[in-house]
C-alpha positions as CSV (number, residue, x, y, z in Angstrom):
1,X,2.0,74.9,221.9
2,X,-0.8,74.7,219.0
3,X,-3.8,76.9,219.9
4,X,-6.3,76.4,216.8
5,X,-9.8,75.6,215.9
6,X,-11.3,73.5,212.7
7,X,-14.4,73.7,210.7
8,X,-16.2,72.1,207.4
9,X,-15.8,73.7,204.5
10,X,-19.5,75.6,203.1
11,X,-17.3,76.5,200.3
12,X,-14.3,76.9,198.6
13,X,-13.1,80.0,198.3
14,X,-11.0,81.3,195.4
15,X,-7.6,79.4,195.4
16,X,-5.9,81.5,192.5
17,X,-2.5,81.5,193.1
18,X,-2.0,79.3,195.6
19,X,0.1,76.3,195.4
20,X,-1.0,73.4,197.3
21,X,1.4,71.3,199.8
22,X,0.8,67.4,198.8
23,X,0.9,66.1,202.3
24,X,0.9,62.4,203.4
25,X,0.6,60.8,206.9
26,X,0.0,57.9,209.1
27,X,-0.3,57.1,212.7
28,X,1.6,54.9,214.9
29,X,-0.4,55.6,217.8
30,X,-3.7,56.3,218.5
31,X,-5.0,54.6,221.5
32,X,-3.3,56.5,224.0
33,X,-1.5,60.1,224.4
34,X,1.1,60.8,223.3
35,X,-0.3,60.3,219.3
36,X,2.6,59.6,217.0
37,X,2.4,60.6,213.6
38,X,4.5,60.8,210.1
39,X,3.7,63.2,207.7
40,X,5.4,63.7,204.2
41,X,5.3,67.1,203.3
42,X,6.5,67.5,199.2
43,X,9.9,66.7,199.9
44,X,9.7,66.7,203.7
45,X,9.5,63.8,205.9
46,X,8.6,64.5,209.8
47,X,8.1,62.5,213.0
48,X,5.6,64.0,215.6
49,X,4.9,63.6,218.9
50,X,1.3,65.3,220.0
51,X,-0.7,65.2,223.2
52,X,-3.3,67.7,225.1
53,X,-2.7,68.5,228.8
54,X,-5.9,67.5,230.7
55,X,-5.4,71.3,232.0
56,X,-5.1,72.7,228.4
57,X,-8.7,70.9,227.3
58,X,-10.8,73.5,226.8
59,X,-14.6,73.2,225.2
60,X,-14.1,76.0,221.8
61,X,-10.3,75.6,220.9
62,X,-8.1,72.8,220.7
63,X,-5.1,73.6,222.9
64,X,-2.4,70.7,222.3
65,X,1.8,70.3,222.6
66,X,3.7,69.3,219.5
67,X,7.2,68.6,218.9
68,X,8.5,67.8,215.3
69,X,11.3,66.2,214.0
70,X,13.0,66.2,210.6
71,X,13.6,62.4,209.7
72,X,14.7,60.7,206.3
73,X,12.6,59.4,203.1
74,X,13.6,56.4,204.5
75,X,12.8,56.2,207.4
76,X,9.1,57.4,206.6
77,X,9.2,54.5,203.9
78,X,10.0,52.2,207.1
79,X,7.4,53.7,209.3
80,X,4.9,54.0,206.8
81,X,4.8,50.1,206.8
82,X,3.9,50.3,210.7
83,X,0.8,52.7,210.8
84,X,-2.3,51.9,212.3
85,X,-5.4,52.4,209.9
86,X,-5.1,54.0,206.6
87,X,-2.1,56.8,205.1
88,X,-4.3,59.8,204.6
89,X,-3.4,61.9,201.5
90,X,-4.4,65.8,201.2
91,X,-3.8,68.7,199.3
92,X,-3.4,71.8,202.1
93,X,-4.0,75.3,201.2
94,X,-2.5,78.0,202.7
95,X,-4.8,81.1,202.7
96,X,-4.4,84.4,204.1
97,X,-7.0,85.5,206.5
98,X,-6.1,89.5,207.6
99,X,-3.6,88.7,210.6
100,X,-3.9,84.8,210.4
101,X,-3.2,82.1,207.5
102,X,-6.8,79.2,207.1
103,X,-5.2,75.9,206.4
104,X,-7.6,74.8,204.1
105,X,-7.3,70.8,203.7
106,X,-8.8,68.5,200.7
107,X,-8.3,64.7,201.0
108,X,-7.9,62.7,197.9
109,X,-7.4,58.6,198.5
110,X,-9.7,56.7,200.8
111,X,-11.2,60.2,202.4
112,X,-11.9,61.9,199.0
113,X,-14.7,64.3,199.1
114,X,-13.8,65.5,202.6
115,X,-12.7,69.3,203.0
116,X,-11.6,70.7,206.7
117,X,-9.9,74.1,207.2
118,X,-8.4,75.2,210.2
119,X,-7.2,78.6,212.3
120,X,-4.1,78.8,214.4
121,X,-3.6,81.4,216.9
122,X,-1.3,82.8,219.4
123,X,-3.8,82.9,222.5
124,X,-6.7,81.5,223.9
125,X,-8.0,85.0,223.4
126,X,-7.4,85.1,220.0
127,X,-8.8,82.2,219.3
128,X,-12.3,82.4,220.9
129,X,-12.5,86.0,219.6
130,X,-12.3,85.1,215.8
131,X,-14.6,85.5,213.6
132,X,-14.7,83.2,211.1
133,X,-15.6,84.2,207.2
134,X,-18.5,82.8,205.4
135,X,-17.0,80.2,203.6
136,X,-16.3,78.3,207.1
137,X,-19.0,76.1,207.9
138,X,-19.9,74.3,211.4
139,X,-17.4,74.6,213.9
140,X,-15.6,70.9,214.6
141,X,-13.2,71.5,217.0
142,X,-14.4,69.2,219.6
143,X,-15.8,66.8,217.4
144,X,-13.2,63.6,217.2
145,X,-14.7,62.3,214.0
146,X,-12.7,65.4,212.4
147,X,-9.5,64.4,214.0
148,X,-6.8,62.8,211.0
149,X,-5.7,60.1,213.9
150,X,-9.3,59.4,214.0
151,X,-10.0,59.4,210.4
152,X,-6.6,57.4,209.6
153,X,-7.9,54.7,211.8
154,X,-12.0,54.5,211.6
155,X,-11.8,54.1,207.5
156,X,-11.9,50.5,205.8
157,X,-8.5,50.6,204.1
């Protein structure tokens, strides 16, 4: 289970230190639940399978079930050819927030200029009691424009 919320980015923080993950992934469904997706991760090819419970919907976090599965270079290669919309390409971030890590995502490619960070947590209580730093802008949880299956597939390749 994946309890988290997202947000724009008012501004980077200071990312001294931190090596970015070069990730890479499609969509091979969109139009219906469950949402298919292959992601590249440096060296790391997965296959995932995502959908929200209509009873897990809830109005401040994004409450969703995820399975992932290792798969081969390969068989991304294959897949890649078979994605709807565009691959989206980002560098992630991982940076430490006192008891919780911001995933702090910048797209390069056809969504350059676009910055998201998201918080995971391990309950429902967790996540509508944070309190999110500055740097954090508006809160985009809810907002589908901000979802990668969206983006992937509502930007002119």
């Amino acid at each position: 289970m994946e309890i988290e919320k997202k947000y724009l980015v008012k501004e980077i923080p200071s990312l001294e230190g931190i090596t970015p993950k070069i990730i890479r992934q499609g969509y091979l469904n969109t139009k219906s639940e469950p949402v298919l997706r292959i992601r590249n991760i440096d060296n790391d090819y997965f296959l995932t399978y995502k959908f929200t419970k209509k009873e897990d919907k809830n109005k401040e976090v994004n409450v969703c079930t995820e399975y992932e599965l290792p798969i081969t270079k390969k068989a991304f290669n294959h897949l890649l050819t078979k994605i709807d919309g565009i691959l989206i390409e980002k560098k992630r971030y991982y940076i430490p927030l006192n008891t919780l890590t911001a995933e702090l995502d910048i797209f390069t490619g056809a969504l350059e200029g676009l910055k998201l960070v998201e918080a995971e947590f391990s309950s429902l209580e967790e996540a509508r009691n944070f309190q999110k730093p500055d740097w954090f802008g508006e809160d985009v949880t809810n907002d589908k424009k901000y979802r990668n299956s969206y983006l992937a597939t509502n930007i002119e390749k």
